[in-house]
TIDO-793852 format. One line per field, with one value per residue (C-alpha): residue in one letter; y, x, z. Coordinates in Angstrom, 1 decimal. Layout:
N
resn: (A ...) .
c2: (Y ...) .
c1: (X ...) .
c3: (Z ...) .
% end
This chain:
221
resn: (X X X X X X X X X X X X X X X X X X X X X X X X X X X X X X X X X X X X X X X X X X X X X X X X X X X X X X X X X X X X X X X X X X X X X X X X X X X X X X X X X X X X X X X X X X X X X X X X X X X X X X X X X X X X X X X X X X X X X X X X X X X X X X X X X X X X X X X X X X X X X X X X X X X X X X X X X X X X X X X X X X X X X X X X X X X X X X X X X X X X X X X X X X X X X X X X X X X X X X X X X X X X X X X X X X X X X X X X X X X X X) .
c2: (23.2 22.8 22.9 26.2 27.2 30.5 31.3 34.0 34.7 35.6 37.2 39.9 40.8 42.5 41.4 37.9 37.9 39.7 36.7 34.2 35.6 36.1 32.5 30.7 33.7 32.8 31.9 30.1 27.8 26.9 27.0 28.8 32.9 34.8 36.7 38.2 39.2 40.0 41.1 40.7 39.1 41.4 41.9 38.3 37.7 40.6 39.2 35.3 36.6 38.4 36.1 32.7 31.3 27.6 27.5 30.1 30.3 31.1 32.6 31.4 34.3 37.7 40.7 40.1 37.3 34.8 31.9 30.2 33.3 33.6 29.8 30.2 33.1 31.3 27.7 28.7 28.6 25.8 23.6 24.7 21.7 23.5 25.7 24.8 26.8 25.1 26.3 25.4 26.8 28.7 29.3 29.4 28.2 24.1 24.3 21.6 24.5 26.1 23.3 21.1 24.9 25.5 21.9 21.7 24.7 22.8 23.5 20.8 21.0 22.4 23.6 25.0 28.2 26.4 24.7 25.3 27.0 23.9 21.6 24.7 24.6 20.7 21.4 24.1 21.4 18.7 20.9 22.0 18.4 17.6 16.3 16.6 17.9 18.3 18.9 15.7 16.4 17.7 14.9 12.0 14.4 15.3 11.4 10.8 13.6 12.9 9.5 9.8 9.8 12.4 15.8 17.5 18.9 22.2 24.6 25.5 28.9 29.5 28.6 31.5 34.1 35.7 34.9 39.2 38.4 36.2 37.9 40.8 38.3 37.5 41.0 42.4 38.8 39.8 43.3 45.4 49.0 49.4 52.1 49.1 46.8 49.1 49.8 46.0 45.0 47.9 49.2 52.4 52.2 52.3 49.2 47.7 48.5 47.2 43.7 43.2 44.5 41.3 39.0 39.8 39.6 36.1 34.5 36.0 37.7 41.3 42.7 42.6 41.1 37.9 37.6 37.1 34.2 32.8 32.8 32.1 29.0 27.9 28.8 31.3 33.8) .
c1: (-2.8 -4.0 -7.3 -8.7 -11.8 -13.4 -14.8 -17.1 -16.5 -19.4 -19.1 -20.0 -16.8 -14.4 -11.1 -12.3 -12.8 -9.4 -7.7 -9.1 -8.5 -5.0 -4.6 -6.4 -6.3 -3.0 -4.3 -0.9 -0.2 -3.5 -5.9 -8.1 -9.5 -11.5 -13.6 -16.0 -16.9 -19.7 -21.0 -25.1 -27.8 -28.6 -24.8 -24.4 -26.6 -25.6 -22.2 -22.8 -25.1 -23.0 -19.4 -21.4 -18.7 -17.8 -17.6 -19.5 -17.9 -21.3 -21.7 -24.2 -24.6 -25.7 -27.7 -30.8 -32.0 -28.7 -27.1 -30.5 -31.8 -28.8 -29.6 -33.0 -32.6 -30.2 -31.6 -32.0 -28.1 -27.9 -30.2 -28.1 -27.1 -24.1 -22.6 -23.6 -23.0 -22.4 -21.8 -20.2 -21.0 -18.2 -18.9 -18.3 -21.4 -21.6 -24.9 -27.8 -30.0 -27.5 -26.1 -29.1 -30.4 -28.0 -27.6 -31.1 -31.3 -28.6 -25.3 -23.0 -20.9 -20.0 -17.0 -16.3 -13.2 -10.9 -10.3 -6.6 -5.5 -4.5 -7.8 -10.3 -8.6 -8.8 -13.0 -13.5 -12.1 -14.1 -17.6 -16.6 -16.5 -19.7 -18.5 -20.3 -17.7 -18.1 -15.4 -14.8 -17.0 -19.7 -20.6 -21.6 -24.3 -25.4 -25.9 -27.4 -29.7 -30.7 -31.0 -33.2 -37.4 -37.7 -37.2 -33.7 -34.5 -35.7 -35.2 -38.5 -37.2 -35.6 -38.2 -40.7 -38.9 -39.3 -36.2 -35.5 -35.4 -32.9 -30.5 -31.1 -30.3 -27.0 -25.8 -26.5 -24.7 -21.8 -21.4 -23.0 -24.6 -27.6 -26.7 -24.6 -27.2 -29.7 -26.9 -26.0 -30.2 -30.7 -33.4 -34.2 -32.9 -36.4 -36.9 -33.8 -35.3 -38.5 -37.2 -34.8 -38.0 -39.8 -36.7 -36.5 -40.1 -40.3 -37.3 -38.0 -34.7 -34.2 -31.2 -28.9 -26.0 -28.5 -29.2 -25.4 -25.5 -28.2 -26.9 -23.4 -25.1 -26.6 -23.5 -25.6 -22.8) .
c3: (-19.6 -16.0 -15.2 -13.7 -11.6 -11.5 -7.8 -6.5 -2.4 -0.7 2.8 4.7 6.3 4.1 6.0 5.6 1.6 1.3 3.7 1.3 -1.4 -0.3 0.2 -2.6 -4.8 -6.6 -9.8 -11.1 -7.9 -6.8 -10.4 -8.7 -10.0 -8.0 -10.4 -8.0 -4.5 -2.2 0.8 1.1 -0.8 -3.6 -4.3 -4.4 -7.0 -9.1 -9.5 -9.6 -12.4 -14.3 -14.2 -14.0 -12.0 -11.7 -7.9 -5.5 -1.9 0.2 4.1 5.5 7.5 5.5 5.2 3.5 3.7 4.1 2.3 1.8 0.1 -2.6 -2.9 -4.0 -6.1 -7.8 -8.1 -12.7 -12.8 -10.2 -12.6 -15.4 -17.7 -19.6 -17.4 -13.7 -11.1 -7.9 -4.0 -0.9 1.5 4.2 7.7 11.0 12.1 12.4 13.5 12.6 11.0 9.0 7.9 6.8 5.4 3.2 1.8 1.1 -0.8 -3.4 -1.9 -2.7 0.4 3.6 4.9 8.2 8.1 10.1 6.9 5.6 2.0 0.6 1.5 1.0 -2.7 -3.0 -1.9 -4.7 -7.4 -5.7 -5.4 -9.5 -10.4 -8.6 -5.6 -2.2 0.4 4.0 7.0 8.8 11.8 9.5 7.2 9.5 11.1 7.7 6.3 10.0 9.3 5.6 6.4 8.5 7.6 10.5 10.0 11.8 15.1 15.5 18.1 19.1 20.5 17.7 15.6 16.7 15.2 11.6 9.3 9.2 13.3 12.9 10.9 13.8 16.3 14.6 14.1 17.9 18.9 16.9 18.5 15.7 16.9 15.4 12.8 11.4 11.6 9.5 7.0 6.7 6.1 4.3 6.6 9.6 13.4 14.5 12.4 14.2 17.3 17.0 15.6 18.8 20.9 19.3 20.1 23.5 23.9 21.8 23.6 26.9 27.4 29.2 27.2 24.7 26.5 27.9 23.9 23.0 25.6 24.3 20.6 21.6 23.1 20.1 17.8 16.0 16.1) .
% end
């Protein structure tokens, strides 16, 4: 009997879980079952908790806390000598921080989603197996970067801001009104308002749209 692998997505945008589940989500051609999904932190954990999944696709990009924080919370099932549960992480971003993030909280690979069905498939089996995997122009930086006694670079600017300022920083970059923003971080529009006060202030920027340049510039979107 062929060898199947029980996945988790985890993603913050609805129409993108359904897309992949749509195109790995054939359980009979590709081996792989999607036995869960999720869209922010808390959720994430909930379900990777309760179907102790094989593979966990991870954004790196969510509400409460992001990839890193499902990471951590879930380092007891990572370390997991009989049933392992291992992650790779999904994204758009190919930037130095979230990718050197996310690996060092114990994902075993990073994939960017230009990937195609077929070789996203071929990384689940890989990652299940214990495999690191990495798109092409992804894996030379991270050897360069692990290699290396220095730490990876840091953007200073970047750097000044709280980790709830950064998820902010994301949202208003990717167009959400604040009411969304709230809803997505599970906290008030005054509290939205006061942490993209903060940005602005800690990045020296006047407005919103001078913010999306400057995170569209450091592929933060």
């Amino acid at each position: 009997m062929a060898r199947r692998v029980r996945v988790v997505l985890v993603d913050d945008h609805r129409m993108f879980r359904t897309g992949v589940q749509a195109e790995i989500g054939d359980t009979d051609r590709t081996g792989v079952e999607v036995v869960g999904e999720a869209a922010d932190v808390d959720q994430a954990v909930t379900v990777i908790t309760a179907t102790r999944p094989e593979v966990v696709l991870l954004d790196v990009h969510l509400p409460g806390g992001g990839g890193v924080e499902v990471l951590r919370r879930s380092a007891s099932m990572m370390a997991d000598q009989e049933r392992p549960v291992r992650f790779l992480a999904l994204s758009v971003s190919d930037a130095a921080e979230d990718v050197i993030g996310v690996i060092r909280g114990g994902a075993r690979g990073y994939v960017t989603k230009t990937i195609t069905g077929t070789d996203l498939v071929d990384a689940i089996f890989r990652v299940s197996e214990g495999d690191a995997v990495f798109s092409p122009r992804l894996a030379g930086f991270v050897l360069d970067a692990f290699a290396s006694t220095d730490a990876p670079p840091v953007d200073e600017d970047l750097d000044r801001l709280t980790q709830r300022e950064r998820e902010v920083l994301r949202l208003i970059a990717r167009g959400y009104a604040y009411k969304e923003i709230a809803k997505q971080l599970f906290i008030s529009v005054k509290t939205v308002e006061s942490h993209v006060s903060a940005v602005l202030r800690k990045l020296q920027l006047s407005n919103r749209h001078e913010l999306t340049r400057w995170a569209t510039a450091r592929r933060l979107v």
